[in-house]
C-alpha positions in Angstrom: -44.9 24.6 -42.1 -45.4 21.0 -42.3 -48.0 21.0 -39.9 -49.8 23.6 -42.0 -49.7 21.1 -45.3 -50.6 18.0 -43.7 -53.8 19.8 -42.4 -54.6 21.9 -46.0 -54.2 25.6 -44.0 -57.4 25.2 -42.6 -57.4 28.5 -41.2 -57.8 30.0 -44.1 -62.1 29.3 -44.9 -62.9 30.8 -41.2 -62.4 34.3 -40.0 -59.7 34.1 -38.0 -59.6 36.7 -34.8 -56.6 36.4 -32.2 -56.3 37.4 -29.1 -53.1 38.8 -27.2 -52.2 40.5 -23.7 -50.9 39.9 -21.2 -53.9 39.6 -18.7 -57.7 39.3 -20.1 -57.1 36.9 -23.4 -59.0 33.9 -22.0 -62.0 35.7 -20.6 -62.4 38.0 -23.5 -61.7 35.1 -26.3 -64.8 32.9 -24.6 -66.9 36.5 -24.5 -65.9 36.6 -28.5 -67.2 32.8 -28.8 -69.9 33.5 -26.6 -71.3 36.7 -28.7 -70.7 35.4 -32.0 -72.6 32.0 -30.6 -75.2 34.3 -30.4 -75.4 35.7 -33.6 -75.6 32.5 -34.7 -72.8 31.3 -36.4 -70.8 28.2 -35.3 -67.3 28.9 -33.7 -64.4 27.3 -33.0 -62.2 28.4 -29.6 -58.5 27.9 -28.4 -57.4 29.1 -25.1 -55.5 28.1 -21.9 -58.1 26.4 -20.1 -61.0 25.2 -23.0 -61.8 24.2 -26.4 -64.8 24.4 -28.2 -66.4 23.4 -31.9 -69.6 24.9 -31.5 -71.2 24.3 -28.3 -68.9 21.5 -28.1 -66.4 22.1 -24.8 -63.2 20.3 -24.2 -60.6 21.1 -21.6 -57.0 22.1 -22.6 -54.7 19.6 -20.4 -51.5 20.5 -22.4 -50.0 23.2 -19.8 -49.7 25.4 -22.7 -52.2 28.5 -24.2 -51.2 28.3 -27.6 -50.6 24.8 -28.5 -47.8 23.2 -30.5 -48.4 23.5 -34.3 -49.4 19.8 -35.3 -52.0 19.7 -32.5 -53.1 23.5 -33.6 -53.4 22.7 -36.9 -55.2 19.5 -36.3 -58.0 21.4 -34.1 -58.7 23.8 -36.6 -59.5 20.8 -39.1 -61.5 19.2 -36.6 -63.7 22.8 -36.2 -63.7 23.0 -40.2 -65.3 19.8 -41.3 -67.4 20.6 -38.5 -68.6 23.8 -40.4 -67.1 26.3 -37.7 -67.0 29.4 -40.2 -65.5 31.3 -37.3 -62.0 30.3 -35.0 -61.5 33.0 -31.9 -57.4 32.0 -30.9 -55.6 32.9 -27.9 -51.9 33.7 -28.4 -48.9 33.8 -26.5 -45.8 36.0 -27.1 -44.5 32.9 -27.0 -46.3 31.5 -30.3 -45.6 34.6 -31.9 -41.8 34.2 -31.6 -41.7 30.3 -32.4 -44.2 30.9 -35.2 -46.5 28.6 -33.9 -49.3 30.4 -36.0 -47.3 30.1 -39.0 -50.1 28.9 -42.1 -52.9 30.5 -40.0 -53.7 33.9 -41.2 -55.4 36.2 -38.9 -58.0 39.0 -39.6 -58.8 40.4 -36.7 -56.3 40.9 -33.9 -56.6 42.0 -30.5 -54.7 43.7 -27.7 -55.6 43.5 -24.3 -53.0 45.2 -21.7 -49.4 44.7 -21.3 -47.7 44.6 -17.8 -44.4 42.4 -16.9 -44.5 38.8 -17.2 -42.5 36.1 -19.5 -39.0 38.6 -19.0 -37.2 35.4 -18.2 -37.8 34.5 -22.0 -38.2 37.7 -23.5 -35.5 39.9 -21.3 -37.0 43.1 -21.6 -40.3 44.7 -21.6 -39.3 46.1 -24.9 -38.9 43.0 -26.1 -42.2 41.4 -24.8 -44.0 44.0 -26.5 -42.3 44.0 -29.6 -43.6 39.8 -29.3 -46.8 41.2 -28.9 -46.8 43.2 -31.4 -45.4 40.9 -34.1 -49.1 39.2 -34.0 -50.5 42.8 -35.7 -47.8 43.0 -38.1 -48.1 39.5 -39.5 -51.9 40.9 -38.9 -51.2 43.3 -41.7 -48.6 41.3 -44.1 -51.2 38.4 -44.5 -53.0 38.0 -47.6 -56.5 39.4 -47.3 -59.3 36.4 -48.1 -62.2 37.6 -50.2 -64.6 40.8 -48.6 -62.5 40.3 -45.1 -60.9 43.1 -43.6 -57.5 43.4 -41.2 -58.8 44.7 -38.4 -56.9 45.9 -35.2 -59.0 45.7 -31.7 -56.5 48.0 -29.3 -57.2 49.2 -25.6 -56.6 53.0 -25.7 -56.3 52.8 -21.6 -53.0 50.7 -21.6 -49.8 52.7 -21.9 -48.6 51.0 -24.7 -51.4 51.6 -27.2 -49.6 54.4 -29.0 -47.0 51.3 -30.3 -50.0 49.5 -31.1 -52.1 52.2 -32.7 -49.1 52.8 -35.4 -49.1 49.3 -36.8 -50.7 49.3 -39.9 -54.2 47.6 -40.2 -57.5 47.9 -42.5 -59.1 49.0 -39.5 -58.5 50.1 -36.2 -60.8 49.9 -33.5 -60.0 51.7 -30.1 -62.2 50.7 -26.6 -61.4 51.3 -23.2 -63.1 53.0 -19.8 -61.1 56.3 -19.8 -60.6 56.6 -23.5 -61.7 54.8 -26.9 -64.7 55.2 -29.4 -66.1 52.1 -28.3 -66.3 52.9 -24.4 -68.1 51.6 -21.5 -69.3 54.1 -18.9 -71.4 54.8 -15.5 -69.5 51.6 -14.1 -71.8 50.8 -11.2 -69.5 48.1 -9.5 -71.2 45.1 -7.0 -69.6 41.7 -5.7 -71.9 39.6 -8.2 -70.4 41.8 -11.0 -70.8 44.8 -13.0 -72.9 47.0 -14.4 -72.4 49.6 -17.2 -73.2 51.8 -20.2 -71.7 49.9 -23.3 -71.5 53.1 -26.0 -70.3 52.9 -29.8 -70.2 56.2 -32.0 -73.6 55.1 -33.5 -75.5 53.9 -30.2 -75.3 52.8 -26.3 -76.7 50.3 -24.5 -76.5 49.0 -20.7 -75.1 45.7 -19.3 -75.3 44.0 -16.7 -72.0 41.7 -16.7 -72.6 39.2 -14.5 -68.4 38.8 -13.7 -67.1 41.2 -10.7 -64.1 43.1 -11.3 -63.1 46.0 -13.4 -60.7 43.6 -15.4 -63.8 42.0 -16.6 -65.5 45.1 -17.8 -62.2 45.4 -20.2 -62.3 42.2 -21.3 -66.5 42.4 -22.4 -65.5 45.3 -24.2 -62.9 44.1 -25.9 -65.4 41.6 -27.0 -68.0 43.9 -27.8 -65.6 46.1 -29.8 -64.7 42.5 -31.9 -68.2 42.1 -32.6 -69.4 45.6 -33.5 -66.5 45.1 -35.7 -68.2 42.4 -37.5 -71.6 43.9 -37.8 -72.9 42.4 -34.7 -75.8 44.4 -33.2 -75.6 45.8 -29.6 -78.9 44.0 -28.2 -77.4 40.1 -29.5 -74.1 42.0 -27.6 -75.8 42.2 -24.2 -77.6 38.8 -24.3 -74.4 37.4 -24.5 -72.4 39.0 -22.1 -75.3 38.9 -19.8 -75.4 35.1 -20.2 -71.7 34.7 -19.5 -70.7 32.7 -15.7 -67.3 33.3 -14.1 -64.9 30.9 -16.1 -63.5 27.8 -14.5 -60.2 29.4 -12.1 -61.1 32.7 -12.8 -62.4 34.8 -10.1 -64.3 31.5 -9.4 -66.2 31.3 -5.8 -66.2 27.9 -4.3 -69.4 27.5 -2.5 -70.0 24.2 -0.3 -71.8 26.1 2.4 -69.4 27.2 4.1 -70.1 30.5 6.4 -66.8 32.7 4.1 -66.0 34.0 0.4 -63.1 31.7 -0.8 -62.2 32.6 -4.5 -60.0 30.9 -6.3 -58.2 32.8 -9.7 -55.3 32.2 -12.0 -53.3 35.6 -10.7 -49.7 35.1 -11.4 -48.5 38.6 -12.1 -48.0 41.6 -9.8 -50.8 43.4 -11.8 -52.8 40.6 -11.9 -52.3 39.8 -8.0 -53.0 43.3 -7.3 -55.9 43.8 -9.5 -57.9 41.0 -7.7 -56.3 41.8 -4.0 -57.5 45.4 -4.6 -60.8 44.6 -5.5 -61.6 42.1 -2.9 -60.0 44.2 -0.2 -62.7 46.6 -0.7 -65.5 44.0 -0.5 -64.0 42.5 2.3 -65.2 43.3 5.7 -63.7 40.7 7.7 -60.2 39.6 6.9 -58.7 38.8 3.4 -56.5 35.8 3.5 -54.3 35.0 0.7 -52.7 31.8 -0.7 -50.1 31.9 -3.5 -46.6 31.2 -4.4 -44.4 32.2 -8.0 -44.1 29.6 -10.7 -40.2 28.4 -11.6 -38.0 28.9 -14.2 -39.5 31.9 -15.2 -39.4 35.8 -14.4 -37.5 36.1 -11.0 -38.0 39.9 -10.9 -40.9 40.2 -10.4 -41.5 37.7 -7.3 -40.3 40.2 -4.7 -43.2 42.4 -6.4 -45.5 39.9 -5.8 -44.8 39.6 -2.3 -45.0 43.3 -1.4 -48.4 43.0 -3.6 -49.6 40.7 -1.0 -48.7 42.8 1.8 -49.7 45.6 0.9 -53.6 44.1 1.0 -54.1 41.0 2.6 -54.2 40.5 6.4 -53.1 37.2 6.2 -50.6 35.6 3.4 -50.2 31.8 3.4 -46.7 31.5 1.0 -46.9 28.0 -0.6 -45.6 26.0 -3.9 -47.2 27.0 -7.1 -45.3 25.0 -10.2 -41.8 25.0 -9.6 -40.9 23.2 -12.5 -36.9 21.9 -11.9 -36.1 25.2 -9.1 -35.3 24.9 -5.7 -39.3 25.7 -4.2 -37.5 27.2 -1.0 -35.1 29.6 -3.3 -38.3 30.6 -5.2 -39.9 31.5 -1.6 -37.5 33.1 -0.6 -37.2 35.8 -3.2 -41.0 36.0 -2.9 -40.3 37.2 1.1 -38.1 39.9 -0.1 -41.1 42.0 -0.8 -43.1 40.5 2.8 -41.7 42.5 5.9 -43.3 40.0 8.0 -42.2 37.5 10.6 -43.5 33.9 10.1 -46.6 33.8 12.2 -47.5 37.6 12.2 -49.7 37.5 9.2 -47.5 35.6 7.0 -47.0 31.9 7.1 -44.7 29.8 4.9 -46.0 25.9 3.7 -44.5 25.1 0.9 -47.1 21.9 0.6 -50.0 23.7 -1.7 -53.2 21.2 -0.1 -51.6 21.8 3.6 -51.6 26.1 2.6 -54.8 25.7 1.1 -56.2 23.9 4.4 -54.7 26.3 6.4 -55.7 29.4 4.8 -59.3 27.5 4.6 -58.8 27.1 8.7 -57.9 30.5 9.4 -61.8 32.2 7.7 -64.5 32.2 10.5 -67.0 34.6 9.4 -68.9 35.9 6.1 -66.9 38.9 6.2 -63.5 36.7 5.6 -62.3 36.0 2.1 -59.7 33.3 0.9 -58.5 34.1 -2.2 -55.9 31.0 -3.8 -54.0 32.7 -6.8 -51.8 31.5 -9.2 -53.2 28.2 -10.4 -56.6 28.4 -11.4 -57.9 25.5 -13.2 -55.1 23.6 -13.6 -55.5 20.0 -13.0 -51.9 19.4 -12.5 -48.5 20.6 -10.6 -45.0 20.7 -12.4 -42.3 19.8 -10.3 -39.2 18.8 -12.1 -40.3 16.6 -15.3 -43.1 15.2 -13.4 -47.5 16.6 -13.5 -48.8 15.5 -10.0 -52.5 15.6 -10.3 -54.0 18.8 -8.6 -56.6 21.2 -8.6 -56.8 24.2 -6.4 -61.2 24.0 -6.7 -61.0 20.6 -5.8 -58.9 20.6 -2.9 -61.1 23.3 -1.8 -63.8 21.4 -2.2 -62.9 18.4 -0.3 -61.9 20.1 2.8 -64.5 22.4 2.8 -66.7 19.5 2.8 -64.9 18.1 5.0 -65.0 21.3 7.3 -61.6 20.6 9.1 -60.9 22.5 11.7 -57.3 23.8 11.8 -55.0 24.9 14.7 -53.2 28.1 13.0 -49.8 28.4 13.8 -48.3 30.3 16.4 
């Protein structure tokens, strides 16, 4: 509240659209800014990795995706006197719960998929919905500023979008690949990306998504549903999503010349881990070698579920450190190999040191049909262990060995 008075609520002279979920909100809030970009209004953005006033990018160093209220409030200012009449906002169950958002009404909310994660904080999946959903019913409690709507943005494919559906809005808007009004179709699938049919109930046009993956195809139309919304034509739609590059840590190849795919994305879920395992297991010729650990003091459960993720697709698993905050890395390991029926050097390999796993799983790639795929970190630029942030980078420790093309002994 305070925060909210010492900035003046700036929220409230910009269209505010918010983005929740638990997998997709980064990509699809930065396809939101892109489009709107576009269109040619000037917008301000909040997520986990960037900010941006305009065409104005800053990176977010603070750990967190929604930040705390003074610095939130203090942002959306900064994007007011600088005429952003627009502010596209990722948000956390998290935020939701510590009303981090409180003095910043949203009008258009949007839900992106819901699978487990945060159950250490929440304790149920009930409960992490219910977070989740508290963003659409503050959506609809909110005053209603002058010719602005309260729109709801929901993805009829995720199971939960009945719950969703029945919170009350001005608007609802429904996308998704198997069902929705706003749809996207003949999914023609490559490496490089994606192509497909992006159809509203009053026209259809193609696009040629330049992001790979399935999950990306949901998260453009998510976007494209947000702008349709807001009277955005469908041919400023695809110039925009057409223009969009890979975001930094997410599904991001690393190329230095070196003669293998090595991908490096911020998968720290089961679904998530799966999702990008699945996909690059059938693109993968050669073998698929995977580097990841389990972050600490959060969601235990679903580490073992992780593991048996990773073997279930990758040929090799590297099992390292990711942010252990103040938990014993070897206890968090452990629970991780309760889902890897593996022995240590039959496929599997346990170094807890995250450059020495990266370098190894970097060592162990020999052709172009080998992938190295480093989840869980993405563009971080630091590691949490206990109270302290050790500088690191997964892209740039990629970088400098591949650079350095060190040659590796693997195990026996």
């Amino acid at each position: 509240m305070a925060a909210a008075i010492r900035y003046g609520f700036p929220a409230n002279k910009m269209l505010v659209i918010a983005v929740t979920g638990t997998k997709g909100k980064t990509s699809t809030s930065n396809m939101i800014h892109k489009i709107f970009t576009e269109a040619g209004q000037k917008v301000g953005l909040l997520t986990t990795i960037n900010f941006m006033i305009g065409e104005d990018e800053e990176r977010n160093t603070t750990n967190h995706t929604t930040i705390s209220p003074f610095q939130l409030q203090k942002k959306i200012r900064e994007m007011v006197d600088a005429r952003c009449g627009v502010l596209v906002l990722e948000v956390t169950s998290h935020a939701v719960i510590q009303s981090r958002l409180w003095g910043i009404n949203v009008d258009t909310a949007v839900f992106t998929n819901l699978s487990q994660d945060h159950l250490d904080y929440h304790g149920t999946m009930e409960l992490y919905r219910n977070a989740k959903g508290g963003l659409f019913k503050n959506l609809n409690a909110s005053p209603r500023k002058p010719g602005i709507a309260k729109i709801s943005v929901i993805n009829q494919d995720d199971p939960e979008h009945e719950y969703f559906n029945q919170i009350p809005s001005d608007q609802l808007f429904e996308y998704g690949i198997l069902k929705g009004s706003y749809a996207a179709r003949n999914l023609q699938p490559n490496a490089e990306g994606t192509k497909f049919l992006l159809r509203i109930p009053n026209g259809e046009i193609e696009i040629d998504l330049k992001i790979p993956g399935q999950m990306n195809v949901y998260n453009a139309l998510a976007a494209a549903t947000v702008a349709t919304a807001h009277k955005i034509n469908l041919n400023t739609i695809k110039k925009a999503l057409e223009s969009m590059q890979p975001l930094p840590g997410r599904l991001e190849v690393i190329e230095e010349g070196q003669p293998f795919t090595v991908v490096v994305d911020f998968a720290h879920t089961e679904e998530s881990l799966r999702q990008i395992l699945e996909m690059f297991r059938s693109l993968t010729k050669g073998k698929l070698i995977l580097v990841f650990g389990a972050t600490g003091e959060r969601d235990t459960d679903k580490r073992p579920k992780m593991g048996s993720v990773a073997h279930q697709y990758a040929d090799q698993i590297i099992l390292t450190n990711d942010d252990p905050y103040r938990e014993d890395p070897l206890i968090i390991a452990e629970m991780i190999r309760g889902g890897v029926p593996r022995a240590e050097g039959q496929g599997f390999w346990q170094v807890l040191d995250r450059r020495e796993a990266i370098r190894l799983g970097l060592s162990m790639a020999q052709t172009m049909e080998d992938t190295v795929i480093i989840a869980g970190k993405g563009a971080e630029a630091f590691q949490l262990v206990g109270k302290q942030r050790i500088p690191h980078d997964d892209r740039t420790v990629v970088r400098e060995y591949l650079a350095k093309a060190v040659d590796i002994e693997v195990p026996s």
